[in-house]
Structure formats: C-alpha cells, structure tokens
C-alpha positions as YAML, in Angstrom:
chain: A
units: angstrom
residues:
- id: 1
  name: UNK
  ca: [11.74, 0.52, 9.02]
- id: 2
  name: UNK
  ca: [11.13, -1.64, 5.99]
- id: 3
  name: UNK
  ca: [8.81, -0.27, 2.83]
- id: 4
  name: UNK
  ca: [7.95, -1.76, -0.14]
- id: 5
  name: UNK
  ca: [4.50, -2.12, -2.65]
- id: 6
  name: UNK
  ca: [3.84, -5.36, -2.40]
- id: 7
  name: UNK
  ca: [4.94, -8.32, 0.01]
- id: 8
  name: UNK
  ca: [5.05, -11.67, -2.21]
- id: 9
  name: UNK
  ca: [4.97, -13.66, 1.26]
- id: 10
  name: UNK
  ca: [5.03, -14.04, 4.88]
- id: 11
  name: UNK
  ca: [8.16, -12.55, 6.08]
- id: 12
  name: UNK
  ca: [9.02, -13.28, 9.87]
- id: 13
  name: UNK
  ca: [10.90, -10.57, 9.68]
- id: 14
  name: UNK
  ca: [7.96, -8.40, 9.78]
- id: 15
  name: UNK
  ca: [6.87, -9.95, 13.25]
- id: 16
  name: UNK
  ca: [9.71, -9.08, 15.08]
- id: 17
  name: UNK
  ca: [9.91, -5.92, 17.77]
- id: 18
  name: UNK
  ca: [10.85, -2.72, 16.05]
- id: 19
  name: UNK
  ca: [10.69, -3.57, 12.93]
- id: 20
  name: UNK
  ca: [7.89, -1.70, 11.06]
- id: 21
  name: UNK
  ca: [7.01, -1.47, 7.42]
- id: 22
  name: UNK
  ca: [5.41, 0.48, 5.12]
- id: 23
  name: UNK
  ca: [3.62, -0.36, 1.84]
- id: 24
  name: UNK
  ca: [2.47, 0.91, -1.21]
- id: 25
  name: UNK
  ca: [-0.29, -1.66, -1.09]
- id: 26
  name: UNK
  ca: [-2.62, -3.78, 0.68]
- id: 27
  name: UNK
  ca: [-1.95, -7.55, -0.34]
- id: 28
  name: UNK
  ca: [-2.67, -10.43, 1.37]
- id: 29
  name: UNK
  ca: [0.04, -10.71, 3.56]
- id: 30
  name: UNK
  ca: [0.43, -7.04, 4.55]
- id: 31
  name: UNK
  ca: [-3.28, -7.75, 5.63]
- id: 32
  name: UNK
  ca: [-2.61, -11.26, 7.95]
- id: 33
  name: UNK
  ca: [0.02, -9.15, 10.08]
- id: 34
  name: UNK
  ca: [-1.63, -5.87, 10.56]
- id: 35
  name: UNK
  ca: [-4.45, -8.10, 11.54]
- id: 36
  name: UNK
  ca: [-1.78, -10.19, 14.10]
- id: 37
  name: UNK
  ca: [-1.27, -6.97, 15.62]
- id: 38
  name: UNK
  ca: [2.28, -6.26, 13.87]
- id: 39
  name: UNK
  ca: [3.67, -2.53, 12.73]
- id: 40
  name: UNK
  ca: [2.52, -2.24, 9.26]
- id: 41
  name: UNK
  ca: [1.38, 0.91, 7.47]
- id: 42
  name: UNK
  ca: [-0.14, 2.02, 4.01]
- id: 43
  name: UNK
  ca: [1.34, 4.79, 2.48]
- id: 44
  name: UNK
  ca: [-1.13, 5.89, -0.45]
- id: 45
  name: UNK
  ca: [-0.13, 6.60, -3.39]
- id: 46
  name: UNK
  ca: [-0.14, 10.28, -5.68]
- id: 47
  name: UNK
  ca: [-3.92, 11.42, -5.01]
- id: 48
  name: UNK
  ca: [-3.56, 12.84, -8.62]
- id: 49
  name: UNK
  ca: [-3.31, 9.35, -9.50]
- id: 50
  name: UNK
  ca: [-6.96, 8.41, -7.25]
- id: 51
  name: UNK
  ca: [-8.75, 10.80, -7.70]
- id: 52
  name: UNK
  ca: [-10.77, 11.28, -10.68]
- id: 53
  name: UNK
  ca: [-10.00, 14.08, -13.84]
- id: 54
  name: UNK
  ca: [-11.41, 17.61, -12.65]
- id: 55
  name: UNK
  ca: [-13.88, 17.17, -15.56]
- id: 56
  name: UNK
  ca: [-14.31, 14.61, -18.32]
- id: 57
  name: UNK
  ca: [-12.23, 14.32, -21.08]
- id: 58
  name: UNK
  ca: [-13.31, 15.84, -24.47]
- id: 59
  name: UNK
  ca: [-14.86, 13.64, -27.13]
- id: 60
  name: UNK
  ca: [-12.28, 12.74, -30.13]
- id: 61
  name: UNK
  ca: [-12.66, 15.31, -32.74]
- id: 62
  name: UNK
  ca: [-13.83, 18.11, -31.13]
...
C-alpha cells in the first residue's frame, strides 16, 4: 500500500497487482486509474476542516 495527497504523474507502479494506494486527493491521475479499474482510494481529509463553522463568525467589533 502506497498513500500520498497528490500524484504529479502516471506512475506504472500504481497498475501493477497488489499494489494499492491511497490519497489525500483527487487529481488527474488518481482519476485515469481508478477509472482503468486499478486499486486507488480517497481518504478525506479532517471533516472539521469540510464542514462549515457551527454558526457564523461574529462581526469585528462586537
């Protein structure tokens, strides 16, 4: 197993049996080998960090 965030290219690596690999995000080339049928996975990041504040920040000054 392989993980990273970002893959800056097509790695042949990734297209060989067993070898799986999990990223941080969705670029191009994660995209062209899930879509070839090859073992990759998103792993999503803090949901603290996607999801939006509870409720909206205060105004400055107040």
């Amino acid at each position: 197993m392989l993980g990273g965030a970002l893959l800056l290219g097509y790695y042949t690596v990734l297209t060989k049996p067993g070898v799986s690999y999990r990223s941080g995000f969705f670029g191009p080339a994660e995209r062209i080998l899930l879509a070839e049928g090859h073992n990759i996975e998103l792993v999503p990041g803090e949901a603290s960090a996607s999801s939006p504040p509870s409720s909206p920040p205060s105004p400055p000054g107040s």
